[in-house]
N, C-alpha and C positions, 0 to 999 in steps of 0.2 A: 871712139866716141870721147867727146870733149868734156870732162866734168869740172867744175866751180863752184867751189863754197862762195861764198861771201863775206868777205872778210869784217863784213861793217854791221851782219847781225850777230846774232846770239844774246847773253843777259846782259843787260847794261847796269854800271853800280851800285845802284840801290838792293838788287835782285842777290848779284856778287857777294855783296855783305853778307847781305840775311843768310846766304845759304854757308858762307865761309860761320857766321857766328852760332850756324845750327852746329857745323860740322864740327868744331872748334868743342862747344860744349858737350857734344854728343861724345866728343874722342876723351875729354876729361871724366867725365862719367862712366867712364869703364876702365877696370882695373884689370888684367889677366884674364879678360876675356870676361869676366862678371860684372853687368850694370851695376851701377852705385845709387844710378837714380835713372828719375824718367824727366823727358823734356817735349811739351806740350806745344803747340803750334798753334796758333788763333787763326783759323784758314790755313786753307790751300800757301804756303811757301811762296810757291809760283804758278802759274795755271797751265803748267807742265804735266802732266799725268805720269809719265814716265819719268822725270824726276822726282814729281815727290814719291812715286813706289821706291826709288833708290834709296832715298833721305827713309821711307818708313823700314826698310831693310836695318838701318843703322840706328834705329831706337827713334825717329820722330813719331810723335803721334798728332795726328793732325786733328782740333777741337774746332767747336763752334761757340758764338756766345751762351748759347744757355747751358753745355756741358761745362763751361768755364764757371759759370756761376756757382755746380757743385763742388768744385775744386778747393783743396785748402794745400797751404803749406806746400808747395809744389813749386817748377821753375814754368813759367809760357811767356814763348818766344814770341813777339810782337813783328810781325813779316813787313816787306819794305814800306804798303801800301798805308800804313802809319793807322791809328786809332781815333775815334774819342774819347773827350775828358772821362766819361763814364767807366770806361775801362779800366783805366788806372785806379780810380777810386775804388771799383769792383776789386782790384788787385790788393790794393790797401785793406781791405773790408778783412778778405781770405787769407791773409797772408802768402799773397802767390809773390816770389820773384820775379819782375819782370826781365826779361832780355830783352832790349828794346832795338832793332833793326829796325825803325823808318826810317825809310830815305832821309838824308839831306836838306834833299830839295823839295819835298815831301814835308819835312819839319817846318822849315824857314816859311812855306806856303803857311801855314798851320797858326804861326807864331802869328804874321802879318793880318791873318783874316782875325785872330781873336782881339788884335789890338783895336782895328776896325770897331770890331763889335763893343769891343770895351769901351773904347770910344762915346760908342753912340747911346750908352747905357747913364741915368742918373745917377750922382755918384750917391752914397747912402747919406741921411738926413739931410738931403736940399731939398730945397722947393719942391712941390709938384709940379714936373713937365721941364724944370731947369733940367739944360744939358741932351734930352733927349732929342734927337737931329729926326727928321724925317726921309727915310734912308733905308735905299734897300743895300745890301749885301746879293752879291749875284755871282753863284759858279756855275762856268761854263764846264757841265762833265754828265759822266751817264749817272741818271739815278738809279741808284741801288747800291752803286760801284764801293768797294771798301774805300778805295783813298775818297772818293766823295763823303761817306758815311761819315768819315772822321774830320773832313773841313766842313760839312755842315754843324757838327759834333761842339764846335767852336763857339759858336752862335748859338748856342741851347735852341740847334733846331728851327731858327728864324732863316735863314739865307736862304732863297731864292735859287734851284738848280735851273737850268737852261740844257738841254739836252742838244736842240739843231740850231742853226737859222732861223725856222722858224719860229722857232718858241720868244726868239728876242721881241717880237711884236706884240707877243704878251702882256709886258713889262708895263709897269706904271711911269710914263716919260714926267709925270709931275713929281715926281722924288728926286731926293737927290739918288745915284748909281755909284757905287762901287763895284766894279766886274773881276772877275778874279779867272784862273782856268784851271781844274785838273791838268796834272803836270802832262800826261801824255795825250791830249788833245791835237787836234789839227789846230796849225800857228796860221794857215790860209783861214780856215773857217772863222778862227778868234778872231781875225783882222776885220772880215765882211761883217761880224756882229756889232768891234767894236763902231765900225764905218757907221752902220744904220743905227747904232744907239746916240752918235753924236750927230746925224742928220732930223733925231726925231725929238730929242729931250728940249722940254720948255728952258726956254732961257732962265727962266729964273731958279732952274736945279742945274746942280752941279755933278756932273762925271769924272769918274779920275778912273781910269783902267789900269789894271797891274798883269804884265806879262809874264805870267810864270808857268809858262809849258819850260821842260826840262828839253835844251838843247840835243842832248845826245838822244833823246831820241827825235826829237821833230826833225834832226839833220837827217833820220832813217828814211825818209818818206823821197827825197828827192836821189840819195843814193840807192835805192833800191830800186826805181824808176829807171836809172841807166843801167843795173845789171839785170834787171829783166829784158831789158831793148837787147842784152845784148848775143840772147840763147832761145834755141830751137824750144825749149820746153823749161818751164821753170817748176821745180817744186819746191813748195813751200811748207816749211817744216815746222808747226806749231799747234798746242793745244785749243780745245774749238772752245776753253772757256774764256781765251785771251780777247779784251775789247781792243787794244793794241793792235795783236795779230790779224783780228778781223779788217781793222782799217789800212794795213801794211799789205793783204794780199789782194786786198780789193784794187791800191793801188797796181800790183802784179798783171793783176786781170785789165788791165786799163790799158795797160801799155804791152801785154803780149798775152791774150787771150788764152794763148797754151798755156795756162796755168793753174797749177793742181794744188790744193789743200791737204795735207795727210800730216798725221799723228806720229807715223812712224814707219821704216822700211817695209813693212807687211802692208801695209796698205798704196805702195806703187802695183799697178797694174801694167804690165809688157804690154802692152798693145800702145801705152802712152810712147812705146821708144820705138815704135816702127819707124822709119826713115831720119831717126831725130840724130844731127851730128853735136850737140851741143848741147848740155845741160847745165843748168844753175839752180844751183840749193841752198836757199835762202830761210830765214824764220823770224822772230819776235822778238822782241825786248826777254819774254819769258821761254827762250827757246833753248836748252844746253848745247855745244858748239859737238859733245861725245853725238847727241844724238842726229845731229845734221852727218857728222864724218861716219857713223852707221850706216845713212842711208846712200853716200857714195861708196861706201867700202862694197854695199849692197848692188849697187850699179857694177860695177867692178869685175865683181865676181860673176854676174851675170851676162856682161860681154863675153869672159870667157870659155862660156858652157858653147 
């Protein structure tokens, strides 16, 4: 029996950091084997399950916003999918140290949506109504999602999130648009929005779209297309809280129907490899590369029973 990682999942940068910068401080804060301190986590790391049980083995603790609030004088780790302004100030307020892992690409999104906004804001003592543009701010991403929470976070909460397709029809075409995306979005979907927002807006407003899906992963979508085409059975190896993973095995499911969702080695079922010569195990943006080569080590040994 034929087995294949995939060489082109696992975490991708943003993820890499944050866990190197947990691991990184977590290793300085122990002396001979005694903590020095504790290091806080603002969410889930990654929406690994099994990684973050590793990272809590090694002193992470992983908080939510309102146990952060009780927080003083402490260090929290800021995970790749980046913050609002609120946070920081929250941070300032408590005296918490921040570790700051957002992404990159995740920042520079961040930085570009507030100038926008800043933008469209009167500046302090002018005129009533100078300066203020009639203007939406619009991201395409799921609502709720951390990295959205914190490019809305930008706008004091004004920006416009757009979830599907559909929802672009929503929009008010008599403003002017600014469109923007969650970095790991569909770059087809972005395109078809921004297509029907420039077939629908009144001449007399202005659109300007900004592409900022992060490459390394939008390239995941068409590479993992051909390594599912290319095996009897694919498993796909990621946590069910990944919005990422969800959209990466669907495409799985699209292009070779034999394809299984699981968490981790315990959960393949032998009956998925009855006649199967060829397997590919693939995962997420948020998926460790230890725990994809677990579940072929797991195949492995089970051929040879």
């Amino acid at each position: 029996m034929q087995i294949e990682i995939d060489n082109s999942s696992g975490f991708c940068f943003g993820v890499t950091t944050a866990i190197r910068k947990a691991e990184e401080e977590l290793a300085s804060s122990s002396q001979d084997g005694e903590k020095k301190g504790l290091l806080y986590c603002l969410g889930d790391i990654v929406h690994n399950g099994m990684e973050c049980e590793r990272l809590k083995k090694l002193g992470l603790i992983t908080i939510d916003h309102e146990q952060m609030e009780k927080l003083h004088d402490v260090k929290v780790l800021l995970r790749a999918h980046g913050e609002p302004p609120e946070t920081y100030e929250l941070a300032k307020r408590n005296n918490i140290e921040i570790i700051d892992a957002t992404c990159p690409v995740v920042l520079q999104l961040q930085r570009k949506i507030k100038r926008q906004y800043e933008s469209q804001v009167p500046k302090e003592n002018s005129p009533v109504g100078e300066g203020v543009k009639d203007a939406s701010i619009v991201i395409f991403g799921k609502p709720g999602h951390a990295e959205v929470l914190g490019l809305v976070g930008q706008t004091k909460n004004q920006a416009i999130v757009i979830a599907t397709f559909e929802d672009v029809k929503k929009l008010d075409f008599s403003r002017d648009i600014y469109l923007y995306s969650q970095t790991t979005k569909s770059l087809d979907e972005f395109h078809r929005i921004i297509e029907y927002i420039q077939e629908h807006i009144s001449p007399d407003s202005r659109f300007k779209s900004f592409d900022t899906i992060c490459r390394q992963v939008a390239n995941r979508m068409p590479n993992i297309s051909k390594f599912a085409a290319r095996h009897d059975l694919i498993l796909f190896v990621c946590g069910r809280k990944s919005s990422n993973g969800r959209v990466l095995f669907e495409e799985c499911q699209r292009v070779n129907p034999n394809s299984h969702l699981i968490e981790g080695a315990s959960e393949i079922d032998p009956s998925w490899l009855e006649g199967i010569n060829s397997i590919g195990i693939c995962g997420a943006t948020s998926t460790p590369k230890w725990l994809m080569e677990q579940c072929r080590d797991y195949l492995t040994a089970s051929s040879k029973r």
